[in-house]
C-alpha positions in Angstrom: 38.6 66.4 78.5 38.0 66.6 74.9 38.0 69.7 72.8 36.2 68.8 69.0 37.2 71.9 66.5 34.9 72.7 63.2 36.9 74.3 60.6 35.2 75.7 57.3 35.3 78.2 54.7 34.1 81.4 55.4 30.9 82.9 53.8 32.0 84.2 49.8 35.3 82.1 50.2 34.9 79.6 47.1 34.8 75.7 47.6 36.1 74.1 44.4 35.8 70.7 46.3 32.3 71.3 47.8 31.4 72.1 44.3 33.0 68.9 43.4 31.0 66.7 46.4 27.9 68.8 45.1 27.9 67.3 41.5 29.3 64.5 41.9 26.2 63.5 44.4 23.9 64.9 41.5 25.5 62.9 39.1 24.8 59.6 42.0 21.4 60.9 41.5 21.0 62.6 44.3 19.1 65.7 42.6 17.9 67.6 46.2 21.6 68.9 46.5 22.2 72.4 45.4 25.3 72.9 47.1 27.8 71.5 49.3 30.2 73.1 51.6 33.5 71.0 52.8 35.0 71.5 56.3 37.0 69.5 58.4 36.7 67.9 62.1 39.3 67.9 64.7 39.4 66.1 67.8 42.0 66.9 70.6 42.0 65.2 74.0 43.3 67.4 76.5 45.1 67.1 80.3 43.0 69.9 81.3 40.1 69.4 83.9 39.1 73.5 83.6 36.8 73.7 80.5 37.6 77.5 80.1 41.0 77.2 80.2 41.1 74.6 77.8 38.9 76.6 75.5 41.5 78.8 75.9 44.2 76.5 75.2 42.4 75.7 71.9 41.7 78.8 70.8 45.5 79.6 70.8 45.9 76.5 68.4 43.2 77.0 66.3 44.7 80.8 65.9 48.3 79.6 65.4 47.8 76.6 63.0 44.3 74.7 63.2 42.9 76.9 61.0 43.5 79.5 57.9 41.5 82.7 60.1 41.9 84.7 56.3 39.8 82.2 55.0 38.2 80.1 57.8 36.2 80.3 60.5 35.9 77.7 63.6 33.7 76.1 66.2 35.2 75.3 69.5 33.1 72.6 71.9 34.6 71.4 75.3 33.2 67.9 76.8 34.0 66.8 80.0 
């Protein structure tokens, strides 16, 4: 089983390095971008076969270290 975790900034928390992405792709020339937000991705494989206990399981981590919960939010998604 695999558990992917999305990490990111909560709403009003600033992003000096999206604001970094977001000009630096303007100065590429990519003009459409008004802003960018950065995040990270986190992929776990897991022994368990019991997708709610593993979302569980995940949770507890993502509480305890995989993410900042002053200043981020997360995403949990279990695939079989």
């Amino acid at each position: 089983m695999k558990a992917i975790v999305y990490v990111g900034l909560k709403p009003g928390v600033l992003d000096p390095q999206g604001r970094t992405i977001a000009g630096s792709l303007q100065n590429l020339g990519f003009d459409e971008v008004k802003s960018a937000r950065q995040g990270k991705v986190i992929e776990l494989d897991l022994k368990s076969e019991n997708a709610e206990a593993a979302e569980a399981r995940v949770t507890e981590m993502c509480e305890k270290l995989l993410a900042n919960t002053v200043i981020e939010s997360y995403r949990i998604e279990i695939e079989a």
